[in-house]
N, C-alpha and C positions, 0 to 999 in steps of 0.2 A: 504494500500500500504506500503511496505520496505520503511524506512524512509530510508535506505543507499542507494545508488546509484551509479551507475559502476563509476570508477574515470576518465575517458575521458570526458564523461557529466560534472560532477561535476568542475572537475580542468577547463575544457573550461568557464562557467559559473564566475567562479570566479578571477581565474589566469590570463586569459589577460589580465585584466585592470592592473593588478598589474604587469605584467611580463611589459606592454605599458610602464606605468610610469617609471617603474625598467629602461628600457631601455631609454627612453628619460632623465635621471640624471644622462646619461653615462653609463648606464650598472650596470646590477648585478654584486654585490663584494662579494668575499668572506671573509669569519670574524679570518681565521686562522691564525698564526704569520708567521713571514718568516720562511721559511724551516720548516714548521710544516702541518702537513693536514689542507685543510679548511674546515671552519665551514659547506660547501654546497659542497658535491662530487658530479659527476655524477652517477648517477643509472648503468651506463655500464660500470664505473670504472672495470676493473677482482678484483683489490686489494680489493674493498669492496664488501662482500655479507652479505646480509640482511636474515635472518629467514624466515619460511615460517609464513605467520600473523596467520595460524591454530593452530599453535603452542605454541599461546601465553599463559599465565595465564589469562590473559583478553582481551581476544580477540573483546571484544566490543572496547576495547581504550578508550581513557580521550579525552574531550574535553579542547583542551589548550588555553590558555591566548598567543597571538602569545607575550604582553610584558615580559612574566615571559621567552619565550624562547630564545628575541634576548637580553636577561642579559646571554646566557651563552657564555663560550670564553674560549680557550685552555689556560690551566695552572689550571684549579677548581679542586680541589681534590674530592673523590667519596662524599666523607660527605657534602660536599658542591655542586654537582650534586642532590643527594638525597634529601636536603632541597629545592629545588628549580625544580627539576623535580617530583619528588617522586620515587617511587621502578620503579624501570625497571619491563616488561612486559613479560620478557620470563623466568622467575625463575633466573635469574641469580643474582649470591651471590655479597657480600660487597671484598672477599680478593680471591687474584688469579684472578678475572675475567680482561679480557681484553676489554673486549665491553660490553655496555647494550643498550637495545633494547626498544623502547618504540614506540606504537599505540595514534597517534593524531589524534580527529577528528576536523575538520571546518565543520563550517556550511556557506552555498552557499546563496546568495537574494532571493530564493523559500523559504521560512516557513517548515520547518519540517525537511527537506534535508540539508543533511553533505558529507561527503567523509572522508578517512582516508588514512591519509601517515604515512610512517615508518621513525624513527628516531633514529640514531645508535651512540651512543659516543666512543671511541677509546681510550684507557688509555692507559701507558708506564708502564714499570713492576713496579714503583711506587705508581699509582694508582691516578696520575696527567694525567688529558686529553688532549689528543692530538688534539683533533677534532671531527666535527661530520659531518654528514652523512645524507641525504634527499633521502628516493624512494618513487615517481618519483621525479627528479631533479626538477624539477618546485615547488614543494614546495618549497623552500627555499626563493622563491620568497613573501612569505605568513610573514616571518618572517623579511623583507629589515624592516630596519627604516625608520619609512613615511618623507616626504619629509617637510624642514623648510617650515613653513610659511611664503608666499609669503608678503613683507612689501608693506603696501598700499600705494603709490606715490600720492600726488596731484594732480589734473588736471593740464593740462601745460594750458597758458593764453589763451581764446577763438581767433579765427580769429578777431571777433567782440572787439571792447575795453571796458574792465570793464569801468563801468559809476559809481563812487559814488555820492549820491547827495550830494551838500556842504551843504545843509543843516541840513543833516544829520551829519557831521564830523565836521562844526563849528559853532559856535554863531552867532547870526545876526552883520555882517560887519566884524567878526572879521576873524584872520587869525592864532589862534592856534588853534589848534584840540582839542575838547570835549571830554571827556570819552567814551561818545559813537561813536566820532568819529576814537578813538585808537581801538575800538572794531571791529568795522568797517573795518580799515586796518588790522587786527589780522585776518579776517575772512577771507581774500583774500591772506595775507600773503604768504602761503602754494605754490601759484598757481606761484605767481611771482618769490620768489626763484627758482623754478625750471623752468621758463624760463628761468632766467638771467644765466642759465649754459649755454644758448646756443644760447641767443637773445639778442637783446639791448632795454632794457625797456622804455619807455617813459611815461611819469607825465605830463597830460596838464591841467592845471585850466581852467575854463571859470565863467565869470560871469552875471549876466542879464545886460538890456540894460542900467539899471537904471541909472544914474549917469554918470559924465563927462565918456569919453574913455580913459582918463589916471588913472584918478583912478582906472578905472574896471579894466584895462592890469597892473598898480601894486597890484592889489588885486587878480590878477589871479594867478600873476607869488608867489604869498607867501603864498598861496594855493596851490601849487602843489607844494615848495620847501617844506611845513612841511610834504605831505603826502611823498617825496620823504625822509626827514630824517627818519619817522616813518620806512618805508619801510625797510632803511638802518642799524637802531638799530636793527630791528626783525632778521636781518642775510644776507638780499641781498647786493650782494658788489655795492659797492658804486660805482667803475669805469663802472658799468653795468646799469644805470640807469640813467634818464638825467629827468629834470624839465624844463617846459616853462610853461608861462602865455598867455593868447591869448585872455582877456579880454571879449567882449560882442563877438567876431566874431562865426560865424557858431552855429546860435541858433537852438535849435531844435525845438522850437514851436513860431510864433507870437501869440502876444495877444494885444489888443486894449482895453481893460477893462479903463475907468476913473476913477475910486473908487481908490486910491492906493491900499489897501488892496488886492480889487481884483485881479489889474494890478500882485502884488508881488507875490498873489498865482499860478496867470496863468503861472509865469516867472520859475516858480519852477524848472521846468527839464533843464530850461539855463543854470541856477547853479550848477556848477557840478566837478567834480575831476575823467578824464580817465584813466586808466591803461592799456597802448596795449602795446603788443612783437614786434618788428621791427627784419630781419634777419639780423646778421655780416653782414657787410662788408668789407670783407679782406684787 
């Protein structure tokens, strides 16, 4: 089978996606300066006409690097057209010419399969470009610069409140943060900043039943003031985020164990440091 293919097939095949995207970044641009031809005419332009492609010296065409092509831009002189395109395609010379003519091919998502568009540069009696030229207009589309990369955002804070365990974040009894408990908050970090743009963050310690209920409720509340400094050195504003301690209340597992050891491990998940998004209130 012809590896080349009618250019309807082929530009459908390939072009949409790209013309889709083109359009969704606002629209294809053109690359020419002001008052100057752009870099993408239309095909039905009268001002521009293209060669027959039968005519060419090589009429197979180059297959192009679409990067080598969006480096060109009106003002390149021939010698620097020529480094970077190579000879034009229809015999035309280095001085006196006003246009050169070049055959690109793309290759299409099929294996084997390409198409070829025409490519026309337009010089001033200088021999400085004025512009250039796409048939069919839709190529030009082949040569837009791909679109930035899209920067990956955090997850914003679950409906559900992050749970850390304190036993994870602090030492037995204590109330400054461990190493792995800074790690800990680092790993969440991400998610909180980018609520606190738009929510009011809340810090609740809790602790097991063990011990008086004043101790627990001061041992809560300086528990969730160190995960709320952490918070706040890492970049969350500080007027965005609020700490309570809430002691033994609202445990999430009983345990009846006599051993203490037991008791302590069953108590585990009591112990704890939440992080949930609350909405403004104006």
């Amino acid at each position: 089978m012809d590896t080349t293919i009618t250019h309807d097939k082929a530009l459908r095949a390939v072009l949409l996606p790209a013309l889709l995207a083109c359009l969704t970044l606002a629209g294809c641009r053109s690359h020419g300066a002001a008052g100057e031809a752009p870099l993408a005419s239309s095909s039905a332009d009268e001002a521009v006409s293209f060669p027959d492609p039968g005519k060419a010296s090589l009429k197979e065409g180059v297959f192009a690097d679409p990067a080598d092509l969006r480096r060109f831009a009106p003002g390149m002189s021939k010698r620097q057209l020529y480094a970077l395109l190579g000879t034009p395609h229809f015999n035309e010379g280095m001085w006196g010419v006003r246009e050169w003519n070049y055959l690109f091919n793309f290759r299409t998502p099929q294996r084997g399969e390409y198409f070829t568009c025409q490519f026309q540069v337009r010089f001033d009696g200088k021999g400085i470009a004025q512009g250039g030229y796409w048939k069919p207009q839709s190529c030009a589309a082949l040569v837009e610069p791909p679109p930035p990369p899209r920067a990956e955002l955090p997850a914003a804070l679950p409906r559900e409140p992050l749970r850390l365990a304190a036993d994870a974040l602090f030492d037995f009894d204590s109330d400054e943060l461990s190493a792995a408990g800074h790690r800990a908050v680092d790993a969440v970090l991400g998610q909180v900043q980018r609520a606190s743009e738009v929510q009011r963050i809340e810090v609740v310690g809790y602790t097991d039943r063990i011990g008086s209920a004043s101790y627990n409720q001061a041992l809560s509340q300086r528990r969730a003031e160190a995960v709320r400094r952490a918070l706040v050195d890492g970049g969350v504003a500080a007027e965005a985020i609020r700490a309570e301690g809430r002691g033994d209340a609202e445990p999430l597992v009983q345990c009846d164990q006599r051993s203490q050891p037991a008791l302590i491990a069953c108590l585990a998940p009591n112990r704890r440091v939440q992080i949930s998004g609350r909405a403004r209130i104006d």
